[in-house]
C-alpha positions as CSV (number, residue, x, y, z in Angstrom):
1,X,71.0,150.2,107.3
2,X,68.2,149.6,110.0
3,X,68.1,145.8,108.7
4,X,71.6,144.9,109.7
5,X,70.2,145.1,113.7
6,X,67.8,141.9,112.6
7,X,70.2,140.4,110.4
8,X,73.0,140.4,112.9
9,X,70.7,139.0,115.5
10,X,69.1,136.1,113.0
11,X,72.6,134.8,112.3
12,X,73.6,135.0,115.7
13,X,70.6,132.8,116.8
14,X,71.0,130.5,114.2
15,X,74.8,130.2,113.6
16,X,75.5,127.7,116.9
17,X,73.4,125.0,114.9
18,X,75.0,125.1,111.6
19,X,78.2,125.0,113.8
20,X,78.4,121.7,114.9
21,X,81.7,121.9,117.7
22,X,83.4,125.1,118.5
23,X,86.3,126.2,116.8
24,X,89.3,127.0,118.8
25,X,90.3,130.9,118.6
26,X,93.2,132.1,116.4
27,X,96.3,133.6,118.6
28,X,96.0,136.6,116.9
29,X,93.6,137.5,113.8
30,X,91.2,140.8,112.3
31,X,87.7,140.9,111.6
32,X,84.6,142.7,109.6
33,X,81.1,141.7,110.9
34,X,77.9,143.2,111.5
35,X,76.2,144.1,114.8
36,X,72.6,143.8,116.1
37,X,71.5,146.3,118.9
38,X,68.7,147.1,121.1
39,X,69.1,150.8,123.3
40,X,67.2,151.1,126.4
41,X,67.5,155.3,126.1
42,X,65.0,155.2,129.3
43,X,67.8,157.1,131.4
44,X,67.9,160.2,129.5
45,X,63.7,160.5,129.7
46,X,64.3,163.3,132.3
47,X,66.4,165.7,129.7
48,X,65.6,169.0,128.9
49,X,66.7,168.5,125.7
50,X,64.0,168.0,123.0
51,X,66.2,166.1,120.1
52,X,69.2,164.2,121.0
53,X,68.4,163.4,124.6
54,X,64.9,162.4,124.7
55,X,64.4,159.5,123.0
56,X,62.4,156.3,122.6
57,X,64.2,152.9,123.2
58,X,65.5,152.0,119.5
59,X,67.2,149.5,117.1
60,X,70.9,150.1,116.0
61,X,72.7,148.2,113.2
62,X,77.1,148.5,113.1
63,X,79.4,147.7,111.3
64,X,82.1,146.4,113.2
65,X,86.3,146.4,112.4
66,X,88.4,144.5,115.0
67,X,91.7,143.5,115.4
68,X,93.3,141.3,118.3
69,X,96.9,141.9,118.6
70,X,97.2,138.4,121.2
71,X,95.1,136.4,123.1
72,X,93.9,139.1,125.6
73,X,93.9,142.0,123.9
74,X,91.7,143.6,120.8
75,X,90.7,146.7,119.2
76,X,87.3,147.5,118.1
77,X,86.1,150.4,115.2
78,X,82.2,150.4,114.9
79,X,80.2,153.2,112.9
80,X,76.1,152.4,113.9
81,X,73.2,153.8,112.4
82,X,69.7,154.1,114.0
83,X,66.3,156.0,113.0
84,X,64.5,157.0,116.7
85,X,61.3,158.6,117.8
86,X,61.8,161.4,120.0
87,X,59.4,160.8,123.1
88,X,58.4,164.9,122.5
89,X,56.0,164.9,119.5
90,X,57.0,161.5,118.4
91,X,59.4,162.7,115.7
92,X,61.7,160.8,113.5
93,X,65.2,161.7,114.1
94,X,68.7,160.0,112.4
95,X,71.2,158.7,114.6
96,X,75.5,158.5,113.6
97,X,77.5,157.1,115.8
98,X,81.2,155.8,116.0
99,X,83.2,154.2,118.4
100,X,86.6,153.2,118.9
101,X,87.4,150.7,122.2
102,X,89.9,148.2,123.6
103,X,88.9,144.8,125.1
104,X,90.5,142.3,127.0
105,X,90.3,138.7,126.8
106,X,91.1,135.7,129.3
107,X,93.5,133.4,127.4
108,X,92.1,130.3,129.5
109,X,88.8,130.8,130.9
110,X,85.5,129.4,128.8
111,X,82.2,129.0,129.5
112,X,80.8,126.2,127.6
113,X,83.1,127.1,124.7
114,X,82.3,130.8,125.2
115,X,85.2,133.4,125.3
116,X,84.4,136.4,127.8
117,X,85.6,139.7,127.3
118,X,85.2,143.4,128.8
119,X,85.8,146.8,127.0
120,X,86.3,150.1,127.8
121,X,85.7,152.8,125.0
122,X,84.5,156.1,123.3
123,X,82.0,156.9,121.2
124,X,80.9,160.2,119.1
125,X,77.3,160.5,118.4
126,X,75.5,162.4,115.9
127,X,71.8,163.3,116.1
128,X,69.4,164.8,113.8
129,X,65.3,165.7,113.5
130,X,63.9,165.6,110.7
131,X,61.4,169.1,110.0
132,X,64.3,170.7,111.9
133,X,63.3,170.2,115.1
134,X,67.1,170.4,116.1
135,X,70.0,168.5,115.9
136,X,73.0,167.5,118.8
137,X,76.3,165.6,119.1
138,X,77.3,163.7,121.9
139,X,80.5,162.3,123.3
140,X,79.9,159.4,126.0
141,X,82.3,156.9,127.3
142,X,81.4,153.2,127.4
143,X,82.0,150.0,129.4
144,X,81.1,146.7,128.0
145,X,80.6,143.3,129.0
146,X,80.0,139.5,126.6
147,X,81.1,136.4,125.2
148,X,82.1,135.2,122.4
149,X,82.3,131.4,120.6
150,X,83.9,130.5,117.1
151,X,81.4,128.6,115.2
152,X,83.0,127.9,111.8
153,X,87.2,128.3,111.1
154,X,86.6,131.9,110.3
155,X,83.1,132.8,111.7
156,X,82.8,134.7,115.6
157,X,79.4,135.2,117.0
158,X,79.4,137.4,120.6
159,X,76.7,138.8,122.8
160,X,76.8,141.5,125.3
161,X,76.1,144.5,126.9
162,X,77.2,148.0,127.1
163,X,76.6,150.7,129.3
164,X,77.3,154.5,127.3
165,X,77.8,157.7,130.1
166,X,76.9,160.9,127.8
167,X,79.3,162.9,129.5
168,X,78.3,166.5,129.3
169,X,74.8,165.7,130.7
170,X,75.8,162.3,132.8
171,X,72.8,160.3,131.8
172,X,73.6,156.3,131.0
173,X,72.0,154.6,128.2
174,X,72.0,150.7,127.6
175,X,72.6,149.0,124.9
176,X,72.3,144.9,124.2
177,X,73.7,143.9,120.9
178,X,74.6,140.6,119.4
179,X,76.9,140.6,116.0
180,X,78.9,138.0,114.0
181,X,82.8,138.3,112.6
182,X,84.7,137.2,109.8
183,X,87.9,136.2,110.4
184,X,91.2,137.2,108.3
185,X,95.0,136.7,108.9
186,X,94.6,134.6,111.4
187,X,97.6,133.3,113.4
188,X,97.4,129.9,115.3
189,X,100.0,128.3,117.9
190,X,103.3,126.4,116.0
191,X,102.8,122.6,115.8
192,X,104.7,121.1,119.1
193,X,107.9,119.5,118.0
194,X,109.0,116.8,119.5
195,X,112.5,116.9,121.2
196,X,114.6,113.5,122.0
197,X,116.9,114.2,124.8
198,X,120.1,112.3,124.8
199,X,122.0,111.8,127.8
200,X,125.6,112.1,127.2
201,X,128.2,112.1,130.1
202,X,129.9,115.3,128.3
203,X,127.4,117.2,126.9
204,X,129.2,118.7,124.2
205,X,128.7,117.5,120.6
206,X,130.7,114.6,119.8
207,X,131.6,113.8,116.3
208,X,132.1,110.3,115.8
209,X,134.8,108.4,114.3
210,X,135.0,107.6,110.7
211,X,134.7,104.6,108.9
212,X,135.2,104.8,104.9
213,X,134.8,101.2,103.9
214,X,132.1,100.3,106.6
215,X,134.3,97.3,107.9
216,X,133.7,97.7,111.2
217,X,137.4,99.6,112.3
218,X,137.8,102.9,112.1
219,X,140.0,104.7,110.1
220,X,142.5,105.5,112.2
221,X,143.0,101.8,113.4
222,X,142.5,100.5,109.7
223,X,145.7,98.6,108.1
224,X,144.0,97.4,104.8
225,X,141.2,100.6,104.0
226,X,139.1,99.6,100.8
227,X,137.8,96.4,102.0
228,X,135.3,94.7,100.0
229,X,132.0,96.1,101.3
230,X,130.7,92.5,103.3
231,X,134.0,91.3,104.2
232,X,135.0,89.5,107.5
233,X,137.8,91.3,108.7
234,X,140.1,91.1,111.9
235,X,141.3,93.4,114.2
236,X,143.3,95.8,111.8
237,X,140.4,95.8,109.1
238,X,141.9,93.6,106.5
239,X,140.4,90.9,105.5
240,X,140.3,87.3,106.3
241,X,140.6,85.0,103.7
242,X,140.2,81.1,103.0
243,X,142.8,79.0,101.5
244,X,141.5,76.4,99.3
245,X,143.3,73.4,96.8
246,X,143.1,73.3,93.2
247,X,141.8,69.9,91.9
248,X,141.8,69.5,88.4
249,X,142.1,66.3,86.6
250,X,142.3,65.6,82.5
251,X,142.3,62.7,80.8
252,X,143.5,61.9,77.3
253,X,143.0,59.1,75.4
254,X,146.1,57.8,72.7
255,X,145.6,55.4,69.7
256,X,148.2,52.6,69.6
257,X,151.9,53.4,69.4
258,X,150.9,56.6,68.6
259,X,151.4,60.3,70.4
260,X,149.6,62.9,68.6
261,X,146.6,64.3,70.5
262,X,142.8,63.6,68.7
263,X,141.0,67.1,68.0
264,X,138.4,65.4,70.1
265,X,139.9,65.8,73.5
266,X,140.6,69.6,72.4
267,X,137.7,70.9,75.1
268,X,138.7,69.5,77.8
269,X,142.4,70.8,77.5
270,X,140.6,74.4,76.6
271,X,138.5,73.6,80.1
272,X,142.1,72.9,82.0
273,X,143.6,75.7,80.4
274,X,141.1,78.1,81.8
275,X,141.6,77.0,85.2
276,X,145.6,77.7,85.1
277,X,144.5,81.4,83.8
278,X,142.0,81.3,86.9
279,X,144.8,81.0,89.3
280,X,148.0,82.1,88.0
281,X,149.9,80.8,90.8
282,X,149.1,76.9,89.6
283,X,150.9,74.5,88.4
284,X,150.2,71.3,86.3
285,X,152.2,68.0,86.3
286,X,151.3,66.2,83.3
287,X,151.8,62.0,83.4
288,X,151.5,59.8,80.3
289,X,150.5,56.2,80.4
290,X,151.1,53.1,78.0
291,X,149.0,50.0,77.6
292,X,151.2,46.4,78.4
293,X,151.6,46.1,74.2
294,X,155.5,46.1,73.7
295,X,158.6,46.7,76.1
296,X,158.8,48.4,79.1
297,X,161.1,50.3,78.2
298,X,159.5,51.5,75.2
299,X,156.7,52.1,76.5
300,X,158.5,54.5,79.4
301,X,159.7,56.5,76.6
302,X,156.5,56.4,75.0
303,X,154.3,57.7,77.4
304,X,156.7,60.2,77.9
305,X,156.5,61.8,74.7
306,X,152.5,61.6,74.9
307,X,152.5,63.6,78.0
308,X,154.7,66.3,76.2
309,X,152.9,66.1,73.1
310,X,149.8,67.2,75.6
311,X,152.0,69.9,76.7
312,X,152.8,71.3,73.7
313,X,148.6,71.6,73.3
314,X,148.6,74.0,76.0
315,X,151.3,76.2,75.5
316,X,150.5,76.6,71.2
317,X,146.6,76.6,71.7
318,X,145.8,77.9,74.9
319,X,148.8,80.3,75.6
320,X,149.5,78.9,78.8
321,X,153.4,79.3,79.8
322,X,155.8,76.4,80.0
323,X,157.3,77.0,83.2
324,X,153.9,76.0,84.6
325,X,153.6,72.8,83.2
326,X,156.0,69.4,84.3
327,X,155.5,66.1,82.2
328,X,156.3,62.6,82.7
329,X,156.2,59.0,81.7
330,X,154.9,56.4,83.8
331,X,154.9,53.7,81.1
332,X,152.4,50.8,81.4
333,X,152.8,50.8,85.5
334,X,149.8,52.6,86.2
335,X,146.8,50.5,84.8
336,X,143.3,52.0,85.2
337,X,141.9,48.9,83.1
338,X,142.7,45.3,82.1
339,X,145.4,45.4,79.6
340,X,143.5,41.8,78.2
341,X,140.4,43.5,76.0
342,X,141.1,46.1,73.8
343,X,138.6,48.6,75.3
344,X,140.7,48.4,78.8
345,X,144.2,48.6,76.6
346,X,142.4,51.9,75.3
347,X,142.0,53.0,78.6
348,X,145.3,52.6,79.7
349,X,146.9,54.9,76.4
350,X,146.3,57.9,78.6
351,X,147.8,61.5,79.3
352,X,146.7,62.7,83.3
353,X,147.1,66.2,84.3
354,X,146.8,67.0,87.6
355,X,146.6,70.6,88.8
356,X,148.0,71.8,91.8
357,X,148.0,74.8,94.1
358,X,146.1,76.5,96.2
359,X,144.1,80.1,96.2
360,X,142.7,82.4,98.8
361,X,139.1,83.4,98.7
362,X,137.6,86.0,101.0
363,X,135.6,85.1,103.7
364,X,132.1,87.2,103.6
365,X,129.5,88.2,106.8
């Protein structure tokens, strides 16, 4: 037990240069350590007493129990033990001692890193000679005075001085002592959290309006609600729309004097086909055509029937309805080729559809 004096003082001395920079202290936080002390006992030379009073300066190691309940204030529970010379015969006595004191700490003030502190406190000692010379307790009073400096998270090192008032006999003893701590349940500040003020004419909180398809207008002034999300809409939320012609045109070509439709030209009726299901709300005017063989009047009639034989390909095929559809025959009037070659005669045995109508399409941001 006399080797915790030296090994409190060792790390002490050596602790601030395994350190590296200081640790900021925990709000609150309790501690075991060690403590290293020297006693100047040269006040009490002048006792009668032959044991507990008289004796030589001495070496005291402590074990120390703190706890600080806030920035300013701790508690402190130390049991020492020490092995003096009496300064009558030089005889070895053994020395108990415990203490039990409050400190007080400035929250602000440092000193190069170092926290002071001051203490006020009791202590209870017990002294024995050995070849029983005697033995004596003592209770004293003590005020203290040191720093302190974090060196490590949960490592404290402090150095100080106390001054112990034996009070039956009045005599004051003092007492140097160095220690180091180790921390536990320590308690630091909250992290700061950062407020955004918002400066509101009415301070109170203000819900604000709703807005279910994202549109633009509010609920409450919305006349078309379930707009397609990216939408342009106008004033009442509903949405604006582009109107747009349907311009479809099929070609069929006809062998002479005849009016069935070839299998060939099956694909591009299929094609028009699926543009009248596209847009329901078109129509189709279908207008047959004659090369210059025969008579005109023939050939009216004939290019009438090609244009409903066309028809008929679009309602039994492709399913599309006959009110729809309008057909008629424009004879040989309406060349598209030279009616003196046989390829431009070819040309001009012909079925045109033309598809009409128009369709709104919505306008997007």
């Amino acid at each position: 037990m006399k080797q915790i004096g030296y090994i409190a003082l060792t790390a002490v001395l050596f602790a601030p240069g395994l350190s590296g920079a200081a640790e900021e202290f925990p709000l609150s936080y309790s501690s075991v350590g060690i403590e290293g002390s020297y006693v100047d006992s040269g006040n009490s030379r002048d006792s009668s007493s032959l044991t507990g009073d008289n004796l030589s300066n001495y070496f005291e190691g402590s074990l120390n129990l703190t706890h600080q309940f806030n920035p300013n204030v701790s508690v402190l529970l130390q049991g020492g033990y020490a092995e003096p010379e009496t300064r009558a015969g030089g005889l070895n006595a053994n020395l108990l001692q415990g203490s039990l004191g409050g400190r007080l700490h400035p929250s602000e003030f440092r000193l190069s890193n170092w926290r002071p502190f001051g203490g006020l406190g009791y202590s209870y000692t017990d002294i024995s000679v050995h070849h029983d010379a005697g033995a004596k307790t003592e209770d004293a009073v003590y005020l203290e005075g040191g720093f302190q400096r974090m060196i490590a998270p949960r490592f404290m090192i402090e150095g100080g001085i106390r001054g112990r008032t034996e009070l039956e006999e009045g005599y004051v003893d003092a007492q140097y002592f160095t220690g180091i701590h180790y921390l536990f349940g320590r308690q630091y500040p909250a992290a700061p959290q950062i407020e955004v003020a918002v400066k509101t004419k009415h301070p109170a909180v203000v819900t604000p309006p709703k807005d279910s398809d994202r549109d633009g207008v509010i609920d409450q002034l919305d006349k078309c609600p379930g707009t397609p999300m990216g939408a342009l809409v106008d004033s009442d939320g509903c949405a604006k729309k582009l109107t747009k012609e349907i311009r479809e045109t099929l070609h069929v070509e006809f062998e002479l004097d005849r009016t069935e439709v070839r299998y060939e030209f099956f694909p591009k009726i299929q094609n028009l086909a699926k543009v009248m299901k596209q847009y329901p709300g078109a129509t189709i005017l279908l207008e047959g055509h004659t090369d210059s063989t025969g008579s005109s009047s023939y050939n009216q009639s004939l290019s009438k029937s090609r244009a409903d034989a066309v028809m008929k390909v679009l309602i039994n095929e492709f399913g599309i309805n006959s009110d729809r559809i309008t057909t008629s025959g424009m004879g040989e009037s309406q060349p598209v080729a030279s009616n003196t070659t046989p390829r431009g005669r070819a040309e001009n045995r012909r079925v045109e559809a033309i598809v009409s109508g128009k369709y709104s399409e919505l306008l997007t941001k």
